[in-house]
N, C-alpha and C positions, 0 to 999 in steps of 0.2 A: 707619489708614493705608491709601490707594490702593495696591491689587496691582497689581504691572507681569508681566504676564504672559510665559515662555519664549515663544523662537518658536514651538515645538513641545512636543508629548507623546508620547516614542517609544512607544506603547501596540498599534499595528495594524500598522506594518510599512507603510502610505500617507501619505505626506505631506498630504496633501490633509486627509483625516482626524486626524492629527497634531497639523496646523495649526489643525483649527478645536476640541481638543478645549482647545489653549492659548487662543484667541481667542473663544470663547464659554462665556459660565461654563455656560449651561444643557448645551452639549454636553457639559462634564464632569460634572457633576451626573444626566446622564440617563446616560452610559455607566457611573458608578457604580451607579448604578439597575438597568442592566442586567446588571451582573457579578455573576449567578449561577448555576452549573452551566450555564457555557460557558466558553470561551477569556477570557483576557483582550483577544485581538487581534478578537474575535468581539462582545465586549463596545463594547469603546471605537470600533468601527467603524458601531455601532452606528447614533449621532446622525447623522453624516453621511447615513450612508443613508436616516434619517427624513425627515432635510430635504428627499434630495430626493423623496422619494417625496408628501410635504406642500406642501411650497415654504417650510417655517418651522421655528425653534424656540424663536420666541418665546411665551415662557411663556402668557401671557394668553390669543394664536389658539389654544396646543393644548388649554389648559384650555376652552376653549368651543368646542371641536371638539367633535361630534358622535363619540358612544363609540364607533357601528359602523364611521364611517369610520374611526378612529385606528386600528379591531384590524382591518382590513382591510388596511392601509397595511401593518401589523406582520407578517401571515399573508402578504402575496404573496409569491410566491415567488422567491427563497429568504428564506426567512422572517429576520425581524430575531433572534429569539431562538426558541429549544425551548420556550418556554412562549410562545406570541405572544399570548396572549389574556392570562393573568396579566400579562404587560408592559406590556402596552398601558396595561390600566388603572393598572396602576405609576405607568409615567410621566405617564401624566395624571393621576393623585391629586399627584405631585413638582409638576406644571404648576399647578395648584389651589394648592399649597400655595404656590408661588412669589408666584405674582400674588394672594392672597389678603393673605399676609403683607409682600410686598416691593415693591408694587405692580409684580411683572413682572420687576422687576430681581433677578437672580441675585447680582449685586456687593453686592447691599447684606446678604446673610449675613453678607459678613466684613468687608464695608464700615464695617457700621455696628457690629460686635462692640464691646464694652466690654472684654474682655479675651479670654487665651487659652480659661479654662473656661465662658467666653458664649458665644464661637464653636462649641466644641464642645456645647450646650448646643440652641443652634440648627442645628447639622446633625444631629445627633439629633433633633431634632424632624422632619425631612423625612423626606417617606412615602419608602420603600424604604434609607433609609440608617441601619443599625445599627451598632453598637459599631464594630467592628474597620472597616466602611469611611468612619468619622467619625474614627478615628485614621488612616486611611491620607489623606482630604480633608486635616487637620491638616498631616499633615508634607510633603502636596504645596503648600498655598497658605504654610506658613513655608519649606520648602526651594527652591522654582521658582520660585512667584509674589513670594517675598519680603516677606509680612507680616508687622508687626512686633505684638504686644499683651505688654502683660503678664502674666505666667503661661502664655505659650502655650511655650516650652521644655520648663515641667516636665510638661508634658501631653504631648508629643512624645513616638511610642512607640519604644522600643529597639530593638522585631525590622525587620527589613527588610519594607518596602513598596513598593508603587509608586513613591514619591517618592525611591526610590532609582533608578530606570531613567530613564537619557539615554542608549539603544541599544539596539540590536537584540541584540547582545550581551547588554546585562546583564536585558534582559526575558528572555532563554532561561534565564541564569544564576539568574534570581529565581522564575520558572514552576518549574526543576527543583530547585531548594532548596525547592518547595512537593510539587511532584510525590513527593522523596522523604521529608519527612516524613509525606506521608500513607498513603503505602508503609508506613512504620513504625506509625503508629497501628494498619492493619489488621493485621499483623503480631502487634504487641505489647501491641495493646487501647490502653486510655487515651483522654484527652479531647481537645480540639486547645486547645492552647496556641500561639498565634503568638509568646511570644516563645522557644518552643523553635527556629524554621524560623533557619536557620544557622547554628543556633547547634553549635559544632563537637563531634563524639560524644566521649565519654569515653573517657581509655585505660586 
């Protein structure tokens, strides 16, 4: 099934941003890419600012972009991410894999899925995206985007994710229900579990 994409992805607090992180699959793909040990609003704000620092993102130009430019673009100042040089090549490993596997088209991950555990099958396979933000990809292209497969419910993860935030509101609401579980973890040891994060404490 064709995804019909939200207008927006409340994710950076810019609409501009927002809007293109709905309207181009690489831009959400590469801010998932980048969400780690930063902000999420630092993250998702990301692509936009590639583009225009590149003039693209489409998959194929960055994949055959020249490495030095890509981690230059990443490093000017202020920098895309705290790691600009581990990113860089991130996402252009994510860019490679796109246009090697998809001819270029990001739609055709979930485009072309045979079911729900295919889909997740193949965002797992993209460089930089693991377990938990291949269940959070999941519940944003069945919850926002609207895709239909079969088996993709029972694969839909329990704890809250991204694909629960449509506001500014509930992204703060979703940051500090992450902020204080991990408060707790240092606290009280233990491993992270996300489908502990809101889940309500014991009396």
């Amino acid at each position: 099934m064709t995804a019909t994409p939200p207008p927006e992805l409340a994710y950076t607090g810019d609409h501009e941003a927002d809007a293109l992180l709905a309207s181009e699959p690489m831009a959400l793909l590469i801010g998932f890419a980048l969400d780690q040990q930063v902000t999420v609003q630092k993250a998702f704000s990301g692509p936009l600012e590639l583009r225009n620092r590149i003039g693209t993102l489409d998959a194929t130009a960055i994949a055959d972009l020249d490495p030095g430019d890509l981690e230059k673009a990443f490093r000017t100042r202020p920098a895309l991410h705290r790691f600009p040089g581990n990113m860089a090549k991130r996402t252009q490993a994510l860019c490679v894999a796109i246009a090697e596997t998809y001819g270029g088209d990001a739609t055709r991950v979930w485009n072309e899925a045979s079911d729900g555990p295919d889909l997740e099958k193949r965002l797992l396979a993209l460089p930089g995206i693991g377990e938990m933000k291949a269940k959070a990809l999941l519940a944003i292209l069945g919850r926002r985007f609207g895709v239909e497969l079969d088996g993709l419910d029972e694969i839909m993860p329990s704890y809250p994710t991204l694909a629960d935030v449509d506001s500014a509101e509930a992204l703060e609401a979703y940051q500090e229900k992450k902020r204080a579980y991990k408060q707790k973890l240092k606290v009280e040891g233990g491993s992270f579990d996300p489908n502990d994060i809101g889940r309500p404490k014991p009396r």
